[in-house]
C-alpha positions in Angstrom: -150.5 18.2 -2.1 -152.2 16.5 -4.8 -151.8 13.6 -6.7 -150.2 13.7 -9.5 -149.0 11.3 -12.6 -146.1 9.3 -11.7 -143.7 10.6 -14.7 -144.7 13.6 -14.1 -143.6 13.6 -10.7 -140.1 12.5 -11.9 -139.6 14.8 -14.0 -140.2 17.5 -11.9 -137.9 16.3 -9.4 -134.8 16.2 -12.0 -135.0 12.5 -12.9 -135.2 13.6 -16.4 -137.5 14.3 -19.3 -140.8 12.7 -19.8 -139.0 10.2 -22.3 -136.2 9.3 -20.0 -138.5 9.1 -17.4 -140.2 6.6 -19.5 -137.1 4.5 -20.2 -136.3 4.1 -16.6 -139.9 2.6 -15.6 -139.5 0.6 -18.3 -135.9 -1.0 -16.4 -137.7 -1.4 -13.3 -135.6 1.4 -12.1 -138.3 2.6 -10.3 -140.5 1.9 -7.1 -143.7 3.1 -5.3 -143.9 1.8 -1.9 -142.0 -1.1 -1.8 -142.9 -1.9 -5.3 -141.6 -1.8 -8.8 -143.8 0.3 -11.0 -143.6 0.4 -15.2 -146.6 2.8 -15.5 -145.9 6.2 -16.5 -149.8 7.5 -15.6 -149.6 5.9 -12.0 -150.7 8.6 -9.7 -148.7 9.4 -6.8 -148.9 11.2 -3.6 -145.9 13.1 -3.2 -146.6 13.8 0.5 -147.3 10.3 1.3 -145.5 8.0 -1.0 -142.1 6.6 -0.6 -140.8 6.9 -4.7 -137.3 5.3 -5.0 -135.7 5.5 -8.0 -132.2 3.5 -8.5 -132.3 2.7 -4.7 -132.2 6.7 -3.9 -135.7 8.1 -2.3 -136.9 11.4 -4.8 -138.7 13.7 -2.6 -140.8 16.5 -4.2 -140.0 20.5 -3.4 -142.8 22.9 -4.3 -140.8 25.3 -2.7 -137.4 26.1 -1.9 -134.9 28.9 0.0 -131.2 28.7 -0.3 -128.9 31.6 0.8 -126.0 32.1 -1.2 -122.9 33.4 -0.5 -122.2 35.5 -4.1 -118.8 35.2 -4.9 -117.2 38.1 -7.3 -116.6 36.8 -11.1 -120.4 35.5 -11.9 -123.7 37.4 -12.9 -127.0 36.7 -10.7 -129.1 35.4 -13.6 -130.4 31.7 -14.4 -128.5 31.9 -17.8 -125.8 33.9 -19.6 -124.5 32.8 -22.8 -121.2 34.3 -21.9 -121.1 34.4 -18.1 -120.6 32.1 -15.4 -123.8 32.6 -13.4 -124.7 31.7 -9.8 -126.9 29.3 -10.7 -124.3 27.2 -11.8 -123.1 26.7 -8.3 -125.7 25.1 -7.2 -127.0 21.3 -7.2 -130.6 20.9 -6.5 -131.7 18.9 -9.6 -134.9 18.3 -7.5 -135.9 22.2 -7.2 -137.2 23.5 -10.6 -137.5 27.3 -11.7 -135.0 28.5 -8.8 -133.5 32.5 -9.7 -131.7 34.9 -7.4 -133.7 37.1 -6.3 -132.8 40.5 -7.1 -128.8 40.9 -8.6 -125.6 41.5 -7.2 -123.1 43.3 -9.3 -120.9 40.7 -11.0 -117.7 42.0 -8.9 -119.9 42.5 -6.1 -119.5 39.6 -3.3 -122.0 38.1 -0.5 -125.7 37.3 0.3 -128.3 36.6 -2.6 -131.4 34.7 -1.3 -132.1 31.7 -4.5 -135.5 30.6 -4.6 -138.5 29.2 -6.5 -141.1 31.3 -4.4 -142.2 33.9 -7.0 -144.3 35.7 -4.6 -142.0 36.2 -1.7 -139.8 37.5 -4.3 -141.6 39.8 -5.5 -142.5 41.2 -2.1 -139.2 41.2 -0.9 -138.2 43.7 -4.2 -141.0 45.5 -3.7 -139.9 49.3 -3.0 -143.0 49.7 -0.7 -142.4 47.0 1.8 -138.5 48.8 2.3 -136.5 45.6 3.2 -133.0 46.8 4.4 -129.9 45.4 2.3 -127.1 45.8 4.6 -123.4 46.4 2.5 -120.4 46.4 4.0 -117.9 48.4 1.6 -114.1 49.7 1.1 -113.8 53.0 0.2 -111.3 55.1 -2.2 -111.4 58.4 0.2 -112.1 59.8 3.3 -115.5 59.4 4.8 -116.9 62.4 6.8 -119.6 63.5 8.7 -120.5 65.3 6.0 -121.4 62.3 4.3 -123.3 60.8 6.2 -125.8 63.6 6.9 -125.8 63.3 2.6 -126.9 59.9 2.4 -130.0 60.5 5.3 -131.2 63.3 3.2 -131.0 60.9 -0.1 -128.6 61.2 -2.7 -129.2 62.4 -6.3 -127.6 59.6 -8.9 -129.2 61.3 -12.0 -132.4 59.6 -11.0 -135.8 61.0 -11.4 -135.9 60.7 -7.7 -133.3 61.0 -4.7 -132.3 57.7 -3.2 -134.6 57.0 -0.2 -132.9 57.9 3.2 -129.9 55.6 3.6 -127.5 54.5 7.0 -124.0 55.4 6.8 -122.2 53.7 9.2 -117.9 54.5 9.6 -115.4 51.7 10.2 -112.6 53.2 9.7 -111.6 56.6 7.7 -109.1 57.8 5.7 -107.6 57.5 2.4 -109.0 54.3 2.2 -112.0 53.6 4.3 -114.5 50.9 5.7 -118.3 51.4 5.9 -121.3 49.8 6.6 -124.3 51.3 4.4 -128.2 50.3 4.8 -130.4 50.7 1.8 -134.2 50.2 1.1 -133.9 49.8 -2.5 -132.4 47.9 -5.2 -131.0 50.4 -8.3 -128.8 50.1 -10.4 -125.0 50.0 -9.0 -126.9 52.6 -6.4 -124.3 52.4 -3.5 -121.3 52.4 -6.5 -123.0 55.6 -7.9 -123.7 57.1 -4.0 -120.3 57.1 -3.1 -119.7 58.4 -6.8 -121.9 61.6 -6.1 -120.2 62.4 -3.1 -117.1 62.1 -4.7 -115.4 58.4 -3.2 -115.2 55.2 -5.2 -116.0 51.5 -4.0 -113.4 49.5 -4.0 -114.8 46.3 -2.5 -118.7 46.1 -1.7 -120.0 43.0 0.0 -123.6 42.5 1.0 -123.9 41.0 4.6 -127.4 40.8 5.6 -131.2 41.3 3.6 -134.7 42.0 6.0 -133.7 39.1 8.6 -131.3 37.3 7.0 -127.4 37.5 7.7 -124.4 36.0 6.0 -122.8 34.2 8.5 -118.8 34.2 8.1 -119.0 29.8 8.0 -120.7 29.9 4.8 -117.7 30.3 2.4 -117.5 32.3 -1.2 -119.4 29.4 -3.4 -121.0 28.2 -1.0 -125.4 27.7 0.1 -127.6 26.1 2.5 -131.2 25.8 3.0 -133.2 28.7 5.0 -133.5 27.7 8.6 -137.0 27.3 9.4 -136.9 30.4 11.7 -134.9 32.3 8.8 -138.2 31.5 6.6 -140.9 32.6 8.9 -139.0 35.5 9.8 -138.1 36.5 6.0 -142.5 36.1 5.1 -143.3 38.0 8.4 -141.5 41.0 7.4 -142.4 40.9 3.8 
């Protein structure tokens, strides 16, 4: 990438704000290459450069993936004034202007994809490229046949339009029943109001996979990691 100012580059990484920045080049906190550096405007290469600050190597993130595993009690936003959001569980000081893309209900548990790639984002959201969002879900009622064939035909949720056609898969049925459910869109509560215009209730709703990536049962409520390199490619060829 190009070179940029050397406070800048700092900053951007989390060090701190311009000023801070500032003070620590001033305490010779700070090293190019080998060497101690006071001046804010040096430029740097971030690709190139070694840039050590306090004995700990900053490296420079244009981009980052994280997949989250959601757990129930926070709101997916970047800031609440009430709410504990997911962005509070993570740590990556380094990685500016991360968000989750798209929301999980704030009782509802599992993947979110965090990033600061705005246009992968967008395309993943986008209602024309249809990225399945596999749930899996515990049902109040007994889920029939019936209800399936409903859901391929699209459901009406007081919409304008009918849900687009969506995969009803049985676990287990009965009073209280387990399903997996595909969808290709992103409404609002849409599975919650789907099960409510066929008459059942969601009880537990947990999202297990999005396009190519899955939530893998090692990654604990809390919890992230980075995309695997193969998750990424995967993830931008389908979008």
């Amino acid at each position: 990438m190009a070179k940029m100012r050397l406070d800048k580059f700092l900053s951007a990484t989390g060090a701190g704000t311009r000023s801070e920045v500032k003070n620590l080049l001033k305490k010779h906190q700070v090293c190019v290459n080998g060497r101690i550096c006071k001046k804010p405007e040096q430029k740097v290469d971030p690709d190139k450069d070694e840039i050590v600050m306090n004995g700990k190597r900053i490296a420079y993130e244009e981009v980052s993936y994280f997949l989250f595993h959601k757990p129930s009690g926070c709101v997916s936003a970047t800031w609440d004034k009430k709410e504990k959001t997911v962005m509070d569980y993570l740590n990556e000081p380094q990685c500016r202007g991360l968000f989750p893309v798209g929301r999980l209900d704030k009782d509802t548990e599992g993947l979110l994809l965090i990033t600061n790639d705005g246009e992968l984002a967008h395309r993943m959201l986008s209602p024309k490229k249809h990225v399945d969002k596999t749930y899996y879900a515990e049902i109040e009622g007994e889920i029939k046949e019936e209800d399936q064939k409903a859901f391929l035909e699209g459901i009406d949720i007081g919409d304008e339009k009918k849900t687009l056609p969506a995969n009803l898969v049985i676990l287990e049925s009965g009073k209280k029943s387990k399903v997996k459910v595909t969808i290709q869109e992103g409404r609002y509560h849409q599975i919650k109001r789907m099960f409510e215009a066929v008459g059942k209730e969601v009880t537990y709703l947990k999202r297990i996979s999005m396009g190519p990536l899955k939530l893998e049962d090692s990654l604990k409520k809390g919890t992230y990691r980075r995309l695997k390199a193969e998750e990424l490619e995967q993830l931008k060829r389908g979008c």
